[in-house]
Every structure is written in structure tokens, then in C-alpha cells.
TITORNU-538076 format. One record per residue (C-alpha): residue in one letter; residue number from 1; z, y, x. Coordinates in steps of 0.05 Angstrom, whole numbers, padded with zeros to 5 digits. Example, Ala and Ser with C-alpha at 12.3 -4.5 7.8 and 13.67 -1.06 7.14 Angstrom:
% TITORNU-538076
rest,nr,zz,yy,xx
A,1,00156,-00090,00246
S,2,00143,-00021,00273
//
This chain:
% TITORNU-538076
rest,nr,zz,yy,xx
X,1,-00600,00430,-01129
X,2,-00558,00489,-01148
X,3,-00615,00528,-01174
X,4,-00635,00472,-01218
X,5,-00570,00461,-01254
X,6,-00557,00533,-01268
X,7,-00628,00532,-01299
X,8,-00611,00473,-01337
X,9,-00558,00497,-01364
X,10,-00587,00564,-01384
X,11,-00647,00545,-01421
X,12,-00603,00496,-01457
X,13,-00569,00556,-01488
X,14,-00618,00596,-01493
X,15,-00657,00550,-01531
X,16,-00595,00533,-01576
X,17,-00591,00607,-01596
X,18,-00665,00619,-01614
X,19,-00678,00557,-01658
X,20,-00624,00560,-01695
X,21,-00617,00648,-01716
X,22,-00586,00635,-01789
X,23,-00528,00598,-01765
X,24,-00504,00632,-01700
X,25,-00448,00657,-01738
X,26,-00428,00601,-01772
X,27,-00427,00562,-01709
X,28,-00393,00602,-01664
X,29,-00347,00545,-01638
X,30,-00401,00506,-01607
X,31,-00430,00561,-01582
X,32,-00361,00581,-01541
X,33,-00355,00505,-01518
X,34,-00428,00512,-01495
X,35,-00411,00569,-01456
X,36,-00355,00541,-01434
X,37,-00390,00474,-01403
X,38,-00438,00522,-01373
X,39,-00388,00561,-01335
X,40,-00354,00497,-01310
X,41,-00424,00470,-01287
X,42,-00437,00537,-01252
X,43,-00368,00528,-01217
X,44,-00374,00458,-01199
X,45,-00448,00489,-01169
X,46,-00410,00533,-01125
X,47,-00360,00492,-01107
X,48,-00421,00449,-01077
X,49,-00452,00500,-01047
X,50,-00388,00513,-01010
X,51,-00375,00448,-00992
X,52,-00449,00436,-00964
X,53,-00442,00506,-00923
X,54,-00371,00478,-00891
X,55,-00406,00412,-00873
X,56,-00463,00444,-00843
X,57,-00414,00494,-00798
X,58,-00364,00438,-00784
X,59,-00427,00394,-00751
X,60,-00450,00449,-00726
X,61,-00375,00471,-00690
X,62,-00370,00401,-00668
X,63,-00445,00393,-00632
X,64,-00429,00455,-00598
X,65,-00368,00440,-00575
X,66,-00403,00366,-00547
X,67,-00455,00400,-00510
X,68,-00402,00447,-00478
X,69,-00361,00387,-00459
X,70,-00419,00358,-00421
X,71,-00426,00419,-00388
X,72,-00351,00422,-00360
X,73,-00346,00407,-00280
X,74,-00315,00339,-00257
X,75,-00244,00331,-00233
X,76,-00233,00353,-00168
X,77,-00222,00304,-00113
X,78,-00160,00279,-00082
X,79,-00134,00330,-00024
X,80,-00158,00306,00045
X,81,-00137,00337,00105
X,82,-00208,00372,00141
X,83,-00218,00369,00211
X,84,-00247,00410,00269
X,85,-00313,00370,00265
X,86,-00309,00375,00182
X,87,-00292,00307,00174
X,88,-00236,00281,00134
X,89,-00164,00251,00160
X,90,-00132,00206,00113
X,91,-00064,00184,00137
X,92,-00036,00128,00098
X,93,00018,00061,00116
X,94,00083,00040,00083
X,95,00157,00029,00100
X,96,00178,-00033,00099
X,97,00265,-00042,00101
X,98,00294,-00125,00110
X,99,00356,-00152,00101
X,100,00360,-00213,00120
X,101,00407,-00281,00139
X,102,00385,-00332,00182
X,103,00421,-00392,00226
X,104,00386,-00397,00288
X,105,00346,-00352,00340
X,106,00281,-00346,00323
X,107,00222,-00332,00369
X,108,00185,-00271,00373
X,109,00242,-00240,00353
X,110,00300,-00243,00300
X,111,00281,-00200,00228
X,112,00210,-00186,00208
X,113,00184,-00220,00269
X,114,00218,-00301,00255
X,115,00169,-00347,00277
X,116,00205,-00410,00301
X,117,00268,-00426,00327
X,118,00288,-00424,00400
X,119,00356,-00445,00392
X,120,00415,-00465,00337
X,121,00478,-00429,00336
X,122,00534,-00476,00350
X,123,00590,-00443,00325
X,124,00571,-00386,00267
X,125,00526,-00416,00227
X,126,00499,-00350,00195
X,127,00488,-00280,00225
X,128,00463,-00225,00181
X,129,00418,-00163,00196
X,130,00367,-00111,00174
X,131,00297,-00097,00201
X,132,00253,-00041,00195
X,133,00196,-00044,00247
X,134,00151,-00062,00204
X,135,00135,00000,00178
X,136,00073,00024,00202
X,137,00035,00086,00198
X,138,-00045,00094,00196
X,139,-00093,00149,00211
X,140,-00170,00148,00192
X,141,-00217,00192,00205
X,142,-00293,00193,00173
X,143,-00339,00243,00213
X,144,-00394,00278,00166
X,145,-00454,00242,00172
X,146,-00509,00265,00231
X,147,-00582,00281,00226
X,148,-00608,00200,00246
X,149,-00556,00173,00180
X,150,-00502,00147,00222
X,151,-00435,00167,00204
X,152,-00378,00162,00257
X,153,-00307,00150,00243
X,154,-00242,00128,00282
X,155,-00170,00096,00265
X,156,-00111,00097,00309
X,157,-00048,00044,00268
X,158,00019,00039,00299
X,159,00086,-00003,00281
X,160,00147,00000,00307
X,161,00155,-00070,00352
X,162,00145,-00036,00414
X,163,00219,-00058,00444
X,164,00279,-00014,00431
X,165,00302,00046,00475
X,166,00344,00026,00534
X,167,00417,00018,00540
X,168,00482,00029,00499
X,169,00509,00003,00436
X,170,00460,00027,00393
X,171,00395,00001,00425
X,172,00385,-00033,00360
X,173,00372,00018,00318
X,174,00328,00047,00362
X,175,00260,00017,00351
X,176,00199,00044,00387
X,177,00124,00054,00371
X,178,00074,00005,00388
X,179,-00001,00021,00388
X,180,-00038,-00037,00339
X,181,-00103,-00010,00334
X,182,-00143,00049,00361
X,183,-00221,00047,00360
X,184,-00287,00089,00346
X,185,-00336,00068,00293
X,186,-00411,00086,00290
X,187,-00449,00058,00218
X,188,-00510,00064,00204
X,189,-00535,00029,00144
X,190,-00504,-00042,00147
X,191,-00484,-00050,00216
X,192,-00427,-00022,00244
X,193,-00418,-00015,00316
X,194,-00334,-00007,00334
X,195,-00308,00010,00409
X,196,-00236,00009,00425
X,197,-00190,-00048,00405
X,198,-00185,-00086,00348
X,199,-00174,-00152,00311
X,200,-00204,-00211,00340
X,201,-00263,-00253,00292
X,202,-00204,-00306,00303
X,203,-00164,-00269,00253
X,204,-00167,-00290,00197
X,205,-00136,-00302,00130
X,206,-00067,-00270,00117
X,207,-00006,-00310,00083
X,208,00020,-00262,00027
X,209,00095,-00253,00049
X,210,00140,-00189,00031
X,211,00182,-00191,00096
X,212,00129,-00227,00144
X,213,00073,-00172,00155
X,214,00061,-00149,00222
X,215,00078,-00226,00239
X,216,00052,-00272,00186
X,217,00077,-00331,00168
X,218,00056,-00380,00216
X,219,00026,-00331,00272
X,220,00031,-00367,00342
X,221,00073,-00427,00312
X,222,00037,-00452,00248
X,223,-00035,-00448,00250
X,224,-00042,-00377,00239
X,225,-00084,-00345,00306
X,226,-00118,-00288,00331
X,227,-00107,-00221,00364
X,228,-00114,-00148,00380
X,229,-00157,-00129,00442
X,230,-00205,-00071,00473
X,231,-00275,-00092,00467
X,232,-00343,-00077,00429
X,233,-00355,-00109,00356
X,234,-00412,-00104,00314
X,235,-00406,-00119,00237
X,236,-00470,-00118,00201
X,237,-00475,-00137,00123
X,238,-00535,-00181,00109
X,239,-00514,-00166,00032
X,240,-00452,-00162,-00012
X,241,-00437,-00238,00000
X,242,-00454,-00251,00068
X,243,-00428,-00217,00135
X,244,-00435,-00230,00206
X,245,-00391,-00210,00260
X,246,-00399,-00209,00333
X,247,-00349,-00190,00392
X,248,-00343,-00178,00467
X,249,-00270,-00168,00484
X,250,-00225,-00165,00550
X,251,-00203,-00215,00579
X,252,-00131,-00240,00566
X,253,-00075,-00288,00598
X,254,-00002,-00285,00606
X,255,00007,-00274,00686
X,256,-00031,-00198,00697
X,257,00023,-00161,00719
X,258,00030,-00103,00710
X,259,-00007,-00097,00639
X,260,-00072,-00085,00664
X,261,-00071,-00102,00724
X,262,-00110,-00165,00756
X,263,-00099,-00230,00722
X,264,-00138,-00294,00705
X,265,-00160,-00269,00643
X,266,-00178,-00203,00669
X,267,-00217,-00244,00726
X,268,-00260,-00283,00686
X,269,-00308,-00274,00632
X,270,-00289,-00235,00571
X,271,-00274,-00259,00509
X,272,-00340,-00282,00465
X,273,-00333,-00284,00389
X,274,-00381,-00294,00327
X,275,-00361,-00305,00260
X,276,-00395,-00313,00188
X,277,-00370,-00287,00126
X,278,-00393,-00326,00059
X,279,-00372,-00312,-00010
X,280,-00398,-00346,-00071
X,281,-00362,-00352,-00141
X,282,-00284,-00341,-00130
X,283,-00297,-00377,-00059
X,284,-00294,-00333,00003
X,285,-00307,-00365,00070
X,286,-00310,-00362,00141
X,287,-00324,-00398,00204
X,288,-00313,-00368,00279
X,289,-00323,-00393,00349
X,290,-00293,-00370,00411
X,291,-00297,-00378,00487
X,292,-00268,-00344,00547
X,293,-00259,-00367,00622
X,294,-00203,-00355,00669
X,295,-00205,-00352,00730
X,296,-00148,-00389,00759
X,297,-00158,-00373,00833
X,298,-00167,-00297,00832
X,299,-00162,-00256,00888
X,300,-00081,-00233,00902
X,301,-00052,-00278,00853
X,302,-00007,-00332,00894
X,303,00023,-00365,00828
X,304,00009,-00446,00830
X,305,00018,-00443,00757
X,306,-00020,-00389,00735
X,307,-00070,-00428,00690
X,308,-00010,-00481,00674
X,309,00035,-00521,00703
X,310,-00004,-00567,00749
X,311,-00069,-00549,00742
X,312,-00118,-00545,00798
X,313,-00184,-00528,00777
X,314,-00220,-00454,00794
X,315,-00229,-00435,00717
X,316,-00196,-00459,00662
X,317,-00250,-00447,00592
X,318,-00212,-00437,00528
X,319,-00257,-00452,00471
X,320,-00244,-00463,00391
X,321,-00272,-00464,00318
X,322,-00237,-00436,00263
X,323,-00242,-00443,00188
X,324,-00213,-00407,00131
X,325,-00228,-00395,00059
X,326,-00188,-00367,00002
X,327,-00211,-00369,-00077
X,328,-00179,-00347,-00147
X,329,-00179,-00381,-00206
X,330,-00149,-00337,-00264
X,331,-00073,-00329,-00243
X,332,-00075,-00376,-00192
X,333,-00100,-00364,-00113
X,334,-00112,-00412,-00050
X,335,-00116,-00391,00015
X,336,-00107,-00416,00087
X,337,-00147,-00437,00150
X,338,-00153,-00495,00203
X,339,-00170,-00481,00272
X,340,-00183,-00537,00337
X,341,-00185,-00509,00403
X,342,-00156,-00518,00480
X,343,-00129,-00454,00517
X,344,-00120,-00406,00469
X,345,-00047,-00382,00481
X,346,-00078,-00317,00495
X,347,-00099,-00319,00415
X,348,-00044,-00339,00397
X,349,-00064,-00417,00394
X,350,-00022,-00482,00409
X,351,00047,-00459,00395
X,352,00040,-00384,00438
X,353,00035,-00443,00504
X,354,-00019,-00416,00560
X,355,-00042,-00482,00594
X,356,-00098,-00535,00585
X,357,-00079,-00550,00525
X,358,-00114,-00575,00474
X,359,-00087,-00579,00391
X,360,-00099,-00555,00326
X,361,-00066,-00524,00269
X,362,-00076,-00496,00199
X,363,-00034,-00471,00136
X,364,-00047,-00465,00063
X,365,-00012,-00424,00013
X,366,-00019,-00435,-00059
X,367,-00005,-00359,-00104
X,368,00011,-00344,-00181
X,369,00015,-00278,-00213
X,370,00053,-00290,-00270
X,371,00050,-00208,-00294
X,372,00013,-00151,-00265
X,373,00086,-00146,-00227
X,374,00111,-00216,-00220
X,375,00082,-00265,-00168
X,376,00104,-00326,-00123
X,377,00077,-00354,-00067
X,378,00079,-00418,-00037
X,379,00057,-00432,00037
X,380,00058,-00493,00083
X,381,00037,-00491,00160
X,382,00039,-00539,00221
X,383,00012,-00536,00283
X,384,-00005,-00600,00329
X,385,-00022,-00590,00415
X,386,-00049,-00657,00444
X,387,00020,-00701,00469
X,388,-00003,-00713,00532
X,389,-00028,-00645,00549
X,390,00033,-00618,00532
X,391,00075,-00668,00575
X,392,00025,-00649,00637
X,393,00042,-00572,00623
X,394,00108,-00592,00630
X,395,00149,-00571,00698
X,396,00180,-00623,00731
X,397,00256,-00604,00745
X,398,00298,-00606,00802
X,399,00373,-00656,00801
X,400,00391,-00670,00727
X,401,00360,-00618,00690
X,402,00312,-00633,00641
X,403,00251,-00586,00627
X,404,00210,-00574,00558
X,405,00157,-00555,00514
X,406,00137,-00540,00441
X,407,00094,-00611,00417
X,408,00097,-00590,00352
X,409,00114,-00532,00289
X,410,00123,-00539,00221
X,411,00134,-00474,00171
X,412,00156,-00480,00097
X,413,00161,-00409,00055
X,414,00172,-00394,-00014
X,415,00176,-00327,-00044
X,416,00177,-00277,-00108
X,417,00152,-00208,-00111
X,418,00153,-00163,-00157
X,419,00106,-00095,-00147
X,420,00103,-00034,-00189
X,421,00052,00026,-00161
X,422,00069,00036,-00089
X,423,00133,-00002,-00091
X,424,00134,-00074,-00084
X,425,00207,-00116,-00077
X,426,00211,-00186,-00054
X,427,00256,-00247,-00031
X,428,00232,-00302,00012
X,429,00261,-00364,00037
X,430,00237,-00392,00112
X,431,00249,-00455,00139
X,432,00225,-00479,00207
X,433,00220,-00544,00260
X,434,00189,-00542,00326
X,435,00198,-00607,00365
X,436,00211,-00609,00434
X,437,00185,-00648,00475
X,438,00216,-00667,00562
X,439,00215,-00682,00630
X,440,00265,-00708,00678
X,441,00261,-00692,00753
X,442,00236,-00765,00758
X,443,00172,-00732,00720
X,444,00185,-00785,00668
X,445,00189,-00762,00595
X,446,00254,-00762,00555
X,447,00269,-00760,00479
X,448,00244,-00704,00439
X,449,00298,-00655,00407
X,450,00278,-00609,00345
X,451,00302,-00541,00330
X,452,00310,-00522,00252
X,453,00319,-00450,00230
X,454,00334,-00422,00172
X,455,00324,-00346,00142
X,456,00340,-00304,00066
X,457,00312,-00240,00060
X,458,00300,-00185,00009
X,459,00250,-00134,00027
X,460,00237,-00072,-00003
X,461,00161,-00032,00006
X,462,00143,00031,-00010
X,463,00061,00049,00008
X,464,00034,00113,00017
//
């Protein structure tokens, strides 16, 4: 285009000056403002040219500088601790620090581990105290993947709610470690196999609580059930919405002693679990079932009571069905479970009571996140054994006393957390009835009492 112009221009003149010889002179000022116009249109030809040649290189600068982008290596992973096998160790947990007030004794424990009450204080109405055993620390290990596709992997998870070292004044602030979990995993496309011990199928659906965590809200009092034991599970994924999960566990009651040693649940079958996982829209769901048998006459074991109070039968069979499912609608989230069963302490079930006992219980706990930070949750539980069975699991006493048992739990919690990164802060509000009911030494029943506990706390997080 350049050329073209300039040649324009220059014929133009050129032209001008040959048809026109006998008045050149006279018209010398149009010839200057010719030349003039020419020599601006020959600038404003270079100046193009210029500005076409800087386009070109800037395009040019810029693909180059694309194609070397693409070629740049990724960002390198996070850090992972190798191991002698060239696997990977990822350690990982939180610290979790309570302060708390409350106005009676709670079972399993006072703190972090308030379930229901066992007593009310009859002079001070309030006691304060801080709690740090639920911190908790986690290791996990992924093997490299072997020449058949399976991958191996382990976890070992401990807490601190192992009891508190002996003796002194300051046995309090001496928690110890207790083991949680500690297994072996072999995967091989969708179906894990896991050895060691683990969470029961019964465990299911969590309550959301900042101070409640290695005891949930309503575990062993309000519908909330299940537990840790050594056994074999298999987990296999029929697809992203659909899981099934199978278990063979040991054996469990409350009169082996020592721990491990030969007890009615140890005597009789194992443990037998299968669950199904379902998910569908903002709907997850699961139902379990679960039997065991004890063995109530074992070999060595010269209790009367060892399968309850009363009870006279070889085996006692402790079978249930559990339900749970949780969904999210925008801000807003449901969860809880209900559960039916009959001797199922060792789970957890019927108020933590092991004896033919039959009940049921469930919970529900309604969740809003007003921010990314901000959320409050709502939660309601209750738990309901069979009247009569509990009466029958009842001792009968000797002169005036009068002997009892849990017939029934209620749980009410509200809190509001507030979590930023690993940090997460919280205060929660716990109320609790368990009824009693009695027996006189006439075996006769007497008037229920209740039990109603109170507990404030603020808990503060920090995961790692």
C-alpha cells in the first residue's frame, strides 16, 4: 500500500510539471504546496509502515511467549513424607481446647465427653472446666501400587480419652493416648478389603457439634450408635452413587475381663454387618443390619448376670436395623438416623444398657450456613428401651434400697460456629433428661426420677 501512495503521489507531480512548462515559474507556490503534501503523504507512509512492522513483532512476541508458557512444568506437589517401601505418610488431625460450664455429672465423662446426666449437684449449681482430649492425631499411609493393580495402605488415629495418669493432684491434666483406629487396606479397583479395627456399618451419620467430636451428640444416650472393633470389612463401589459395605467383627460385651480375655461376646459368634449406601439428588442414604450372639454360659464365667440381670437363656442374639440419611438444600442441611434393635449395648444401643433389651432411638439435626464462616446447628435426639424390659434388667435390692435403670434419654443442642481455614471457633448449648426408672426389694416398681443436665462451652479448633 506504501508503494502505491508514493507512486501516486509522484506521477501526480510529475505530470503537473510536464504539462504545464511555460508557467512553472509563475506558479511556484503550488508547486512548493505540492511538494509539500507529498512529503507529508510519504511520512504518514512510513509512519504505517512502522506501525504495521510493530504489530507484526508485538503478535509475534506475544505467540512466542504463549507457546513457551505451555511449555513451563506444573507446580510441584505438596511435600509428603516417603517411606521405606516408597510410599507416602501423610500425618494430619487437629487440636481441639473446651471450656466449658455445666450443672450436673454427666456420663461418659464430664467435658468433651457429656452424654447424659448421672447425677445433680445439690449444693453448687455450676462447676467450670476445660477439656482437651479431643485432639487427635492421624497417620496414613498409601503403598505404591503392585504389579496385579492393588494398592495397599494403612492408618493408625489416636485421641487422648485413654484415662489420665495415676495419682496426685494433677491427674487431670494428665490425659493419655487412646488407640481409635489402626487397620490395613488392600484396593483394587472398587473394592476395598480393610483388616484391623475400625468403624462399625452401624456408624453412621455424625451431628455437627464444635465441642462434641470424639463423642457426638447423642452417642450411647440419644440415638446415635455404633463402634470401633478388630475385624475384616470389604467396601466395594458399585458406582459414584451407590456403595455396599460388609463386616465380620469380634465379638463384644461388657463382662470379658481382662480386655481380651473370655467373655460372652468373645464366646459367641462375631459381629455380622451389611450396609447400603444410596445417594441421589442432595439425598444421601443408608440402611444397615446387624447381628451377633452371646454366649451367656461360657466356659469359666460364674457371673448369674452376665447377659443381664435375670436372664437364663444359653445365648442372648442382639440384632437391629438402622437408617440414616442427610441432604442439602442451598444453605440449609438435614441429617439424622433411626435405629430399632434388642441387645446392642455393645454398639452403643439402648441407653449404653447390656441386657435383653429391646428399644429404639434416632436424632435429627437441622444446619444453616449463613457465610462461608457463619453456621448454626440445631439437633434433637431421644432414645426409647422397651418399659418392661428395662424393669426385668433391673436388680432387685436388698432392705430399703431401691435399684434403677435408664428407660429413657432426651438431648437438645444448639450451636454457632464460625470457621476460617484451619481454624474453626464455636459455642454450644446442651441440655439433657434421662428418666429413671425402679425397683424395691419387694421387686415391685416405684416412681420414676429424671436427671437434667446442663452444659456452655466455647471451643476452639485448629486442623492440620
Amino acid at each position: 500500500m506504501d508503494f502505491r501512495i508514493k507512486r501516486t503521489a509522484t506521477a501526480i507531480a510529475v505530470a503537473t510539471a510536464l504539462a504545464m512548462p511555460g508557467v512553472a515559474l509563475a506558479q511556484t507556490d503550488a508547486e512548493k504546496a505540492l511538494e509539500a503534501r507529498v512529503a507529508e503523504l510519504e511520512k504518514l507512509v512510513q509512519q504505517l509502515s512502522a506501525d504495521q512492522t510493530k504489530t507484526a513483532t508485538e503478535v509475534a512476541t506475544t505467540a512466542k511467549a504463549v507457546e513457551e508458557a505451555k511449555t513451563l512444568p506444573a507446580p510441584p506437589p505438596a511435600p509428603t513424607v516417603s517411606t521405606a517401601n516408597k510410599g507416602s505418610l501423610t500425618v494430619k488431625g487437629f487440636v481441639i481446647a473446651s471450656l466449658y460450664a455445666q450443672d450436673a455429672n454427666f456420663a461418659f465423662g464430664n467435658g468433651q465427653s457429656a452424654e447424659f446426666p448421672t447425677g445433680e449437684y445439690s449444693t453448687d449449681k455450676w462447676t467450670y472446666g476445660g477439656d482437651v482430649r479431643n485432639t487427635r492425631l492421624t497417620l496414613d499411609w498409601k503403598g505404591p501400587e503392585v504389579a496385579n493393580g492393588a494398592k495397599f495402605g494403612g492408618l493408625v488415629e489416636m485421641d487422648f480419652f485413654g484415662g489420665f495418669a495415676a495419682g496426685g493432684g494433677f491427674t487431670d491434666e494428665q490425659p493419655t493416648p487412646r488407640l481409635r483406629l489402626a487397620y490395613v487396606d488392600v484396593t483394587k479397583g472398587d473394592t476395598t478389603i480393610r483388616i484391623g479395627q475400625a468403624w462399625s456399618p452401624f456408624f453412621g451419620n455424625v451431628p455437627a457439634s464444635p465441642t462434641h467430636v470424639a463423642f457426638p451428640l447423642g452417642f450411647g444416650s440419644a440415638g446415635m450408635v455404633g463402634w470401633r472393633f478388630p475385624g475384616l470389612f470389604v467396601y466395594h463401589n458399585f458406582s459414584k452413587n451407590a456403595k455396599l459395605t460388609l463386616a465380620a467383627m469380634r465379638g463384644s460385651w461388657n463382662d470379658a475381663s481382662p480386655a481380651y480375655g473370655n467373655g460372652a461376646g468373645e464366646s459367641g459368634t462375631p459381629q455380622f454387618e451389611a450396609r447400603f449406601d444410596f445417594s441421589a439428588g442432595p439425598w444421601s442414604l443408608y440402611v444397615v443390619g446387624h447381628y451377633d450372639q452371646k454366649d451367656c454360659n461360657l466356659v469359666g464365667d460364674t457371673s448369674a448376670s452376665v447377659c443381664g440381670y435375670g436372664y437364663t437363656k444359653k445365648n442372648l442374639d442382639g440384632t437391629a436395623v438402622e437408617l440414616g440419611a442427610k441432604a442439602t438444600f442451598g444453605k440449609f442441611t438435614l441429617a439424622g438416623n433411626v435405629y430399632q434393635g434388642t441387645a446392642i449395648g455393645n454398639q452403643f444401643g439402648q441407653i449404653t444398657q447390656f441386657g435383653d433389651i429391646s428399644g429404639w432411638g434416632g436424632w435429627l439435626q437441622g444446619s444453616v450456613k449463613f457465610t462461608p464462616q457463619w453456621s448454626a446447628n440445631l439437633f434433637y435426639g431421644m432414645e426409647k428401651p422397651d418399659d418392661g424390659d428395662v424393669f426385668d434388667y433391673i436388680a432387685t435390692p436388698t432392705g430399703t434400697a431401691v435399684n434403677r435403670a435408664r428407660a429413657e434419654n432426651e438431648m437438645i443442642a444448639a450451636s454457632v460456629m464460625y470457621s476460617s481455614g484451619p481454624y474453626v471457633f464455636g459455642i454450644e448449648w446442651l441440655n439433657d433428661k434421662v428418666t429413671m426408672a425402679g425397683k424395691n426389694s419387694s421387686g415391685l416398681p416405684v416412681s420414676d426420677i429424671s436427671y437434667r443436665g446442663n452444659q456452655l462451652s466455647f471451643s476452639a479448633w485448629y486442623k492440620f
